[in-house]
Each structure stands twice: as C-alpha cells, then as structure tokens.
N, C-alpha and C positions, 0 to 999 in steps of 0.2 A: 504494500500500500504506500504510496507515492503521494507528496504534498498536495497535489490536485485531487487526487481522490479524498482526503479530507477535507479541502475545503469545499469540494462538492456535497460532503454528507453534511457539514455545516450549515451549506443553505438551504439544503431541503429540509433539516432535523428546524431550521428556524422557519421556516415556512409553513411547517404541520403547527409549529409550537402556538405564531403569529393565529392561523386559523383557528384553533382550539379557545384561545384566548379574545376573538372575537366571536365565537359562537358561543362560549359564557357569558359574555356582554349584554349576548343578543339575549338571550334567555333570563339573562336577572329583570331586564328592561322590559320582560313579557314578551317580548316577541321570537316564542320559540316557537310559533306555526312556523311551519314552510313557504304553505300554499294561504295564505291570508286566513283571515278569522272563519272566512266563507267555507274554505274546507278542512279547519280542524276539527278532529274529533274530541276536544274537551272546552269547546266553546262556554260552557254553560259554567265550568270554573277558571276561567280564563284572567287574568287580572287586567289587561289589557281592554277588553270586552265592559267592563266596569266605567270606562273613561270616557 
C-alpha cells in the first residue's frame, strides 16, 4: 500500500463520514422522510408534520 492508496481511502472514509453526519442533521431536524411527509409511513408521529 503506497501513499496514494491512503490518501485515497482518506477521502472516501471522509466522504461516508461527511454523509452520515448530514443525514443525523437531517433526522434530528425531523426531516428523516425521504420521499416528503406525503409518502412517509409514520406521518401521524412525525415532528415535522406538527409545524
């Protein structure tokens, strides 16, 4: 394993990390549907839905 190959696994391992760390954001924020309020399945406890 050669320096390139590390700094390759670097920017992906920050890339997954980056993603993970915005899709918590999204989910504290209430907006963990995917597909909008229209097609979650737990609309009814939604926090989001409340607003």
């Amino acid at each position: 394993m050669n320096t390139a190959d590390i700094i390759i696994i670097a920017i992906i391992a920050a890339i997954v990390a980056g993603i993970v760390l915005f899709m918590r954001k999204q989910r504290k924020n209430g907006s963990g549907c995917c597909s909008g309020c229209s097609g979650c399945s737990k609309i009814n406890s939604c926090p989001s839905s409340n607003k």
